[in-house]
C-alpha positions as CSV (number, residue, x, y, z in Angstrom):
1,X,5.5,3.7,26.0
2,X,2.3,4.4,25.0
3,X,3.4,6.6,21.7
4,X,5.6,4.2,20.6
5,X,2.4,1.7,20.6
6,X,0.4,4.7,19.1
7,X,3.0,4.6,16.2
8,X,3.2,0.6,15.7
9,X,-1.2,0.7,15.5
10,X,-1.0,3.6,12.9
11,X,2.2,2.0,11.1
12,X,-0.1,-1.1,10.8
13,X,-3.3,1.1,9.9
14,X,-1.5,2.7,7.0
15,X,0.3,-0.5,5.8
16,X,-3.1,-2.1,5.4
17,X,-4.8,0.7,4.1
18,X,-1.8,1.1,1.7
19,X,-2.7,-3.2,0.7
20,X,-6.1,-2.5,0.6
21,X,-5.4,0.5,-2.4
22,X,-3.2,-1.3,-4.3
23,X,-5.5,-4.6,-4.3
24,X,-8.2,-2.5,-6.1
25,X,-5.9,-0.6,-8.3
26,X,-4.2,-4.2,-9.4
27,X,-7.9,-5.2,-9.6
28,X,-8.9,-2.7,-12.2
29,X,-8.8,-3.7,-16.0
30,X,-5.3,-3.6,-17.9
31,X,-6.9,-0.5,-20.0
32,X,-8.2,1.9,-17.3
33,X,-4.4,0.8,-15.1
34,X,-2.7,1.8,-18.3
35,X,-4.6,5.6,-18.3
36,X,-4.0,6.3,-14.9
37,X,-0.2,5.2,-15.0
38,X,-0.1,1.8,-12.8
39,X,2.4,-0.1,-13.7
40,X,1.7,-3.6,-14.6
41,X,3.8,-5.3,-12.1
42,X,4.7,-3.4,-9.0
43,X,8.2,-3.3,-7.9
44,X,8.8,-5.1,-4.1
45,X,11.7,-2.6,-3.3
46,X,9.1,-0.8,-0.6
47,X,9.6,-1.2,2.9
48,X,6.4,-2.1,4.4
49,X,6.6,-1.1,8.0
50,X,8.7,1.4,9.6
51,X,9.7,-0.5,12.1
C-alpha cells in the first residue's frame, strides 16, 4: 500500500514540477522561445498523471 502512495506523491511531484517548467518557458519572450525550439502553443495531447 504504501508504494503505491509513494508512486501517486512522486506522480504529483513530477506533474507539478513538470507545470512549474513549462510556466516559465511559456513565460519567456517570443524571441528567446523561438531559439531554444518552444513551440508557440503547446499541444494538450499529454497525459498528465499516470494514474
Amino acid at each position: 500500500m504504501f508504494k503505491s502512495l509513494n508512486r501517486i506523491r512522486a506522480a504529483f511531484a513530477q506533474s507539478a514540477k513538470r507545470r512549474r517548467t513549462t510556466r516559465a518557458l511559456n513565460e519567456l519572450p517570443p524571441e528567446i522561445r523561438k531559439d531554444i525550439g518552444w513551440p508557440d502553443s503547446v499541444q494538450n495531447n499529454e497525459i498528465r498523471l499516470p494514474f
